[in-house]
N, C-alpha and C positions, 0 to 999 in steps of 0.2 A: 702560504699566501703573503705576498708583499702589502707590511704593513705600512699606514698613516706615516707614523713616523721613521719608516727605512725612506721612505718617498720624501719626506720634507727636509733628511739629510742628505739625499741622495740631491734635493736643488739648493740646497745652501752649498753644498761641494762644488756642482756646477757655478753657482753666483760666485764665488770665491775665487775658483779658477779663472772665470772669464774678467774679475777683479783684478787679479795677478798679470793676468796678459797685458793688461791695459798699462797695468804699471811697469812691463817690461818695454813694452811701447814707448813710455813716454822716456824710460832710462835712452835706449836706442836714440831717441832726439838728443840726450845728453852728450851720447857717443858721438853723433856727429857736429855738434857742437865743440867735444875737445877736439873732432877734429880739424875741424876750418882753426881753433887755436891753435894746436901744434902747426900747421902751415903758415898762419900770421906770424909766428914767433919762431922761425925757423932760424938757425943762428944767434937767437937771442937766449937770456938766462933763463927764462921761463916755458925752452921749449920742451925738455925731461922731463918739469912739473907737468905741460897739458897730456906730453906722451902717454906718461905714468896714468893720470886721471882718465884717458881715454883706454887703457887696457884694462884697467878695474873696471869700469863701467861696462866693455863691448863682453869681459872675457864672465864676465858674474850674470852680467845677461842671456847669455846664451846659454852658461848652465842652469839659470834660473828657469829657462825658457822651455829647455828637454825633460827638467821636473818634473812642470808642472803638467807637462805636454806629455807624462806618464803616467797621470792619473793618480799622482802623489799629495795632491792637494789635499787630504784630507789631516798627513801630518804634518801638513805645516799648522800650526796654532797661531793667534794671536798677537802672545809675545816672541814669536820669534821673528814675525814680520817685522813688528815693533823694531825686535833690536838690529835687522839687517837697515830698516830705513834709518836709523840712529848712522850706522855706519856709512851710511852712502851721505848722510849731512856731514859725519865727521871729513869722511875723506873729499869732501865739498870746499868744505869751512878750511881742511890743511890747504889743499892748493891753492885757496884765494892771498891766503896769508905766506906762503910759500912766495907765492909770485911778487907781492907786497916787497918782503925782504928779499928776494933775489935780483930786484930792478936793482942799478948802480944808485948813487944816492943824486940829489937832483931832481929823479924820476920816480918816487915813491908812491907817488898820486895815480899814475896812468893807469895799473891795475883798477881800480877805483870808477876815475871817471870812464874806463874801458864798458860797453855796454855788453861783454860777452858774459862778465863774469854776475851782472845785474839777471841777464837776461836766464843766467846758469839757477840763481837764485830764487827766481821769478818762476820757472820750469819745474823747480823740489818742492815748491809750495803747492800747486797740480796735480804734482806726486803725491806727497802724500793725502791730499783728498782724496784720492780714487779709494786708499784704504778704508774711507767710509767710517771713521772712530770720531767723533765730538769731538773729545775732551783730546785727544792725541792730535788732533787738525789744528785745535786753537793752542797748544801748549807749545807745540812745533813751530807755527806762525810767529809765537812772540819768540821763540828761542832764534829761527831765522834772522828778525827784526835786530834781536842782539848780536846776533853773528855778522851782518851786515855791521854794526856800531862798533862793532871789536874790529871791524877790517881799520875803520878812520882811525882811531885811536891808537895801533900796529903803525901805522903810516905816520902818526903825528910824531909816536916814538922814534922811529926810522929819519925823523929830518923835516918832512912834510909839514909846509905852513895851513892851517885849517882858518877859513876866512869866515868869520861868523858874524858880517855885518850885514844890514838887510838890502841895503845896495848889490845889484848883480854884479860883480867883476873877472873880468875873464882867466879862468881856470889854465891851470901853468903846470907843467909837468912834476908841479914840486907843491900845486897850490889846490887845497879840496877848499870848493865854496861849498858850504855847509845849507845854505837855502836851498840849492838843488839836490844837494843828497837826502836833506830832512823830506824833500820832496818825492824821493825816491822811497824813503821811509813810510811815509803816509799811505802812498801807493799799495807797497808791501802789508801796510796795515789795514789799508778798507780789503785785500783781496784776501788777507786772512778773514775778516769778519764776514766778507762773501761766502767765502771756501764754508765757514764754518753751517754758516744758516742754509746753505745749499745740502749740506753732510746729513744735517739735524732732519732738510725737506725730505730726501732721496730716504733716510732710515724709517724716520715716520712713514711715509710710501710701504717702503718693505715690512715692517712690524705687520700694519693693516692687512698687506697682502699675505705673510703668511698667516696670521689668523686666519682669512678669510679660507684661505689654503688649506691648513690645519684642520677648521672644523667641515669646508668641505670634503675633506678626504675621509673624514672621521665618519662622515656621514656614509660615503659612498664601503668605505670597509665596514660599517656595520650594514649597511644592507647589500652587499656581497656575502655577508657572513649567513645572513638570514633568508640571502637568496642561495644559498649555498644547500642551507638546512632543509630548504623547504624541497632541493632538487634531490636528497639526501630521502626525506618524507616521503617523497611521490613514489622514487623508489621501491624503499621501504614497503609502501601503502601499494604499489602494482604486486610485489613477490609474495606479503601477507594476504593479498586480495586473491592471486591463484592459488595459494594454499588453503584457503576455506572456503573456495567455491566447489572445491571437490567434495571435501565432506559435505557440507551443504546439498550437493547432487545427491550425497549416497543415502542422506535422510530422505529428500525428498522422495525420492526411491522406494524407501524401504517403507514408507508410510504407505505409499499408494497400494505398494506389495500387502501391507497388512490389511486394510482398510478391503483390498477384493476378496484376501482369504476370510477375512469374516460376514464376507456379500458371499462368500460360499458357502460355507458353514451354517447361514439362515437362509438361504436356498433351500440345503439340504434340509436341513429341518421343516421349513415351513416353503414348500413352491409356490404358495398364493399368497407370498406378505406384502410383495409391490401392490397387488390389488387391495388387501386390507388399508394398505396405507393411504389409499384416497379415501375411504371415507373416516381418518383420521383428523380430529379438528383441533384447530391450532391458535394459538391466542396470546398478544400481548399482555403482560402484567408489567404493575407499575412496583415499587420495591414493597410500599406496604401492601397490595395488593398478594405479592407472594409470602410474605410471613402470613397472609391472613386464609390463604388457600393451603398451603403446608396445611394446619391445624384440620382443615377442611376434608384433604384427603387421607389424611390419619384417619377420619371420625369416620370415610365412608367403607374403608377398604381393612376393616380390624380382621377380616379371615389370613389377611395374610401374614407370615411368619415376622416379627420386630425387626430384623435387617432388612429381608425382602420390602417390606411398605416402607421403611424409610428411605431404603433406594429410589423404588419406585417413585414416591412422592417428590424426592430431589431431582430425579431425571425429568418428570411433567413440567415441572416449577423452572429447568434451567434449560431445558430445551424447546420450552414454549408452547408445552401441548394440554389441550384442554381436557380436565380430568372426567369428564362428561363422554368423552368416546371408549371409556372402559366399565361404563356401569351396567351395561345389559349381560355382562359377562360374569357367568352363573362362577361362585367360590367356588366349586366340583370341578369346575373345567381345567383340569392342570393342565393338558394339553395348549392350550387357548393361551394360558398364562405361563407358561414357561417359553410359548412364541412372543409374548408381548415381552418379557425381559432380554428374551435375545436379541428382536428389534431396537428393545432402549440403548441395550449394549452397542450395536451397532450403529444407530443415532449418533451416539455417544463418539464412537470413534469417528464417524463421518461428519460430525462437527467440529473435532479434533483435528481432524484429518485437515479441514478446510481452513480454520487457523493456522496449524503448522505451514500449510503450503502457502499463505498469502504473507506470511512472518518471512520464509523462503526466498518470496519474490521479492519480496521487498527489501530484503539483505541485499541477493545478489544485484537489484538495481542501483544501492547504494555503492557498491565494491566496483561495479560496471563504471560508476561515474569517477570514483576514484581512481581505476586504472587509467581513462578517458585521461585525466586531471593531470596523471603523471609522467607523461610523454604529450601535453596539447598540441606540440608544432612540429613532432617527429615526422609530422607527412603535409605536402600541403594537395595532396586526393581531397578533392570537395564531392561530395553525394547528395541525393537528395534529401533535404530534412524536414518532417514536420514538425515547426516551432514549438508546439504545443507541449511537444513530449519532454523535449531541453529543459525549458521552464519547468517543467513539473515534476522532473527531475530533482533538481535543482532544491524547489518545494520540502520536497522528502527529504534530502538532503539535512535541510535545517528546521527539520521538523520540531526539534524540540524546543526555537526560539517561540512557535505557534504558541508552547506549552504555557507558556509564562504571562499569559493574557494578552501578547499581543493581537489585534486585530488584522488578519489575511483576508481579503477580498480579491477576489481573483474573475475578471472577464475575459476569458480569452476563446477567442474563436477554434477548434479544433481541425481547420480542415486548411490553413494557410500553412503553404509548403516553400522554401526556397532551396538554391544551390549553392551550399557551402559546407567548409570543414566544420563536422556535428562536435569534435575534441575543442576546439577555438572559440568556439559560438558559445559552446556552453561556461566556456570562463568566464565571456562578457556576464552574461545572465548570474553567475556565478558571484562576481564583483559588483553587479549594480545591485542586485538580491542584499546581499550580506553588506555592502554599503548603507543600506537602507536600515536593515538590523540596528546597527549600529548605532545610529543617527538616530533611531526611537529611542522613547523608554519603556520598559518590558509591561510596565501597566498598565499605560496609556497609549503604548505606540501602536498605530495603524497604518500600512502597507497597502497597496493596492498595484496590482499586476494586471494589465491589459494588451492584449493584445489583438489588432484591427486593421483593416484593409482601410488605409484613409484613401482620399479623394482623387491623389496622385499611382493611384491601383498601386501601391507598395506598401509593403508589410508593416506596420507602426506597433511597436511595444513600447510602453510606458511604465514605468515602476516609480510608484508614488509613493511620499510615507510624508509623517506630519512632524517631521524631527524640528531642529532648532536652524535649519537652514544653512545654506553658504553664507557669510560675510561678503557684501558687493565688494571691498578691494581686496579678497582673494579668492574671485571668483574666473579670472583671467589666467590667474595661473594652476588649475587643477586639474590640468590635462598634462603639464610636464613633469616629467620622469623627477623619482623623486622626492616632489613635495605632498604633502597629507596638510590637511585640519583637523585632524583626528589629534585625542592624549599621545603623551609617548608611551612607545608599545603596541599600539590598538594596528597601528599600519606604517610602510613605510612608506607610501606612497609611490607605487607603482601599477597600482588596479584600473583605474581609470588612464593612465599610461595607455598600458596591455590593451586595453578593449582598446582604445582608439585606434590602435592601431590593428588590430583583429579588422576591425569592423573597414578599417581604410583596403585591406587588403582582400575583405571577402563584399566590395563595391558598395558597402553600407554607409552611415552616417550616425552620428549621435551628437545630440544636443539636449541644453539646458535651463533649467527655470526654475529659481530658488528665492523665495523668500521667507522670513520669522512663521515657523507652520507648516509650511510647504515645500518640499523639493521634489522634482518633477524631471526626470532623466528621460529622454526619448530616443529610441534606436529609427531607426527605419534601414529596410534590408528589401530587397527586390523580390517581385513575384519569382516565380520557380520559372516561368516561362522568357521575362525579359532576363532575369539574371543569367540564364543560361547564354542567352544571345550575346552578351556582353563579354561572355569567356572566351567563346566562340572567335567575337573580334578582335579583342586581344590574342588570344593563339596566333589568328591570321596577320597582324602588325608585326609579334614577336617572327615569324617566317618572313 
């Protein structure tokens, strides 16, 4: 997986390269700069010097250029930038002075007052901004500033008279008026303090943005990580879910199997026990109500053998029957009473029987929904669904939040049908259900699921609960991909996403209403009759 941090190297690389170009760009302005010099000073002493300074610059640009332009930007480091733009000042600062001492004497100044070599100066100080360093932008500026003051001072040595009165007088091939260069200086020095608070703007900008970058990305690789797990889970939870709905079947099976061979067996024994069994009478007990009949039917049925009546007495007492429909039955009658123990026996299994089997259904409903769960969008096949079943699903599902006191209330109409995908629908339900969990407290929290045909004939589910509510300023954004109000951990905020987008696709809508107590989520989804027509027109548009 491409991590946070391969991603935010991988754009500082980019920002760096495209920093480089820029600086080879403005070099390139340098190159044609010595070049219009080398043709000014054609036949003159200083024309070698521009030659020279223009093949270092064209020939160091160009291999600078295929470098970087190979995706080598990463080892170039900091200071080695540092030290080539050191070098491209030095060999700056030689030809200015170069040119200084090459003029015949007389003409020591012209370098000077010349504006190619100001403008040369003017041009490295742009350069090195684009490096983007503070402290390298202002330390270079004042080192510039001195480089410039070392050219006049070269010159003063060389012959050159320096005019440093505050009257302007006109500049002489041999004569530096020192008011206009100082003026040159200044220049040089507000566009250093420019350059710098520009350097300081543009980093501050970038710091901001890569944080903001950083903890975005950090966000979105942990919830690729966890949406990773969870496509990982689903998995997992489809392959475990057909591996124990077999077994599952061969129990179920084999109960049913047991359960008719002991309807055989007291057949066989007894062919008239179905008719006895109607006028068998049956009766509720409350818990002291059977400790207090226990004792009761000990006291009436002492012929029979100590295992035998405490059996008996446990089966009356747990299967609900009233000990009054065995007392006309003479203690002699073994026959009579070894058919009454095989019925209890079989009672016994047939109430077993019908536990194990509803323990059964209810498994594999659960597994059903989880296979559902792990594949939702592998088909976008819409069928016909009755709501009713989804949600109730669902219900089951998180059966044991019920366990913990919270309060389920559930109105829902049973016979509201629509047309859509039953894998996708059931997320929504899924997400606004377990949102609601959430959002309670297991003592106190009360939930309420309806589901109604409102006024506009379309299907209205609502999932209420009395949690601590949305905050109004972040209630705007909990529909985008994402973000949660939840702790950290609890969710990553994609749930309400997902449904909305479910619900956009299968012609639904959802909305909402949250305040301190109260949140109140509303789907509405098309009758089974209009939503069909609407697929219908869309097929026919899509043709």
């Amino acid at each position: 997986m491409v991590t946070s941090s391969y991603l935010l190297s991988q754009f500082a690389n980019q920002m760096k390269s495209k920093g480089l170009l820029i600086l080879i760009s403005i070099r390139m302005v340098i190159v044609w700069i010595g070049v219009v010099a080398s043709f000014l000073n054609f036949g003159k002493p200083p024309f070698f010097i521009a030659v020279s300074f223009t093949i270092y610059f064209l020939s160091t640009s160009i291999l600078g250029k295929q470098f970087i332009q190979k995706s080598h930007t990463s080892k170039i480091s900091n200071p080695i930038i540092m030290f080539f733009l050191c070098i491209d000042y030095l060999v700056l600062l030689l030809g200015f002075y170069l040119a200084i001492m090459a003029h015949p004497i007389g003409m020591k100044s012209l370098p000077i007052q010349n504006s190619i070599f100001f403008t040369l100066f003017f041009l490295f100080q742009l350069y090195i901004s684009f490096f983007l360093h503070r402290r390298f932008s202002a330390v270079m500026g004042v080192v510039v500033i001195l480089g410039y003051l070392g050219g006049i001072y070269i010159a003063k040595l060389n012959g050159a008279e320096i005019d440093f009165g505050y009257q302007l007088n006109p500049q002489g091939p041999n004569r530096v008026v020192f008011v206009l260069e100082f003026l040159k200086l200044i220049l040089l020095a507000a566009k250093t303090i420019c350059i710098v608070k520009l350097v300081s703007f543009l980093l501050d900008i970038l710091d901001n943005n890569n944080q903001k970058l950083s903890e975005e990305l950090n966000q979105r690789e942990t919830s690729l990580i966890q949406n990773d797990r969870l496509v990982t889970l689903g998995s997992l939870a489809s392959n475990v879910a057909h591996e124990i709905k077999n077994p599952l079947a061969g129990i179920k099976s084999m109960v049913s199997y047991l359960l008719s061979e002991e309807k055989n067996f007291l057949s066989n024994k007894d062919p008239l026990w179905y008719e006895k069994e109607k006028s068998i009478l049956w009766k509720h007990r409350t818990r002291k109500e059977k400790r207090e009949e226990m004792d009761i039917i000990l006291q009436l049925f002492p012929f029979l053998e100590r295992r035998d009546l405490f059996y008996f007495a446990d089966r009356c007492i747990e299967l609900g029957i009233n000990y009054k429909s065995f007392e006309d039955i003479p203690s002699h009658d073994t026959k009579s009473w070894e058919s009454i123990f095989l019925w209890l026996k079989y009672k016994t299994m047939e109430n077993a029987s019908i536990l194990i089997t509803n323990a059964i259904d209810r498994t594999e409903k659960v597994i059903s929904t989880f296979q559902q769960f792990s594949k939702p969008f592998s088909t976008k096949e819409k069928e016909k669904v009755r709501i009713s079943d989804g949600i109730r699903d669902i219900l089951v599902l998180y059966h044991q939040y019920w366990d913990e006191n919270r309060i389920l209330i559930t109105d829902i109409d049973d016979h509201l049908e629509t047309y859509v995908n039953e894998a996708a629908i059931k997320l929504v339900w899924s997400h606004l259900i377990f949102n609601a969990i959430q959002a309670t407290d297991p003592k106190t929290g009360e939930i309420k699921v309806e589901v109604k045909l409102n006024p506009s004939n379309q299907i209205e589910i609502r999932v209420i609960d009395n949690g601590v509510g949305i905050p109004i300023d972040l209630q705007k954004n909990i529909f985008q991909p994402f973000y949660t109000t939840k702790q950290k951990g609890e969710g990553i905020g994609l749930g309400l996403y997902i449904s909305n987008s479910i619900l956009s696709e299968e012609n639904g809508s959802i909305t909402f209403f949250s305040v301190p107590g109260k949140t109140e989520f509303i789907v509405t989804l098309p009758m089974m009759e209009s939503n069909t027509q609407k697929e219908i027109q869309n097929e026919n548009k899509s043709i």
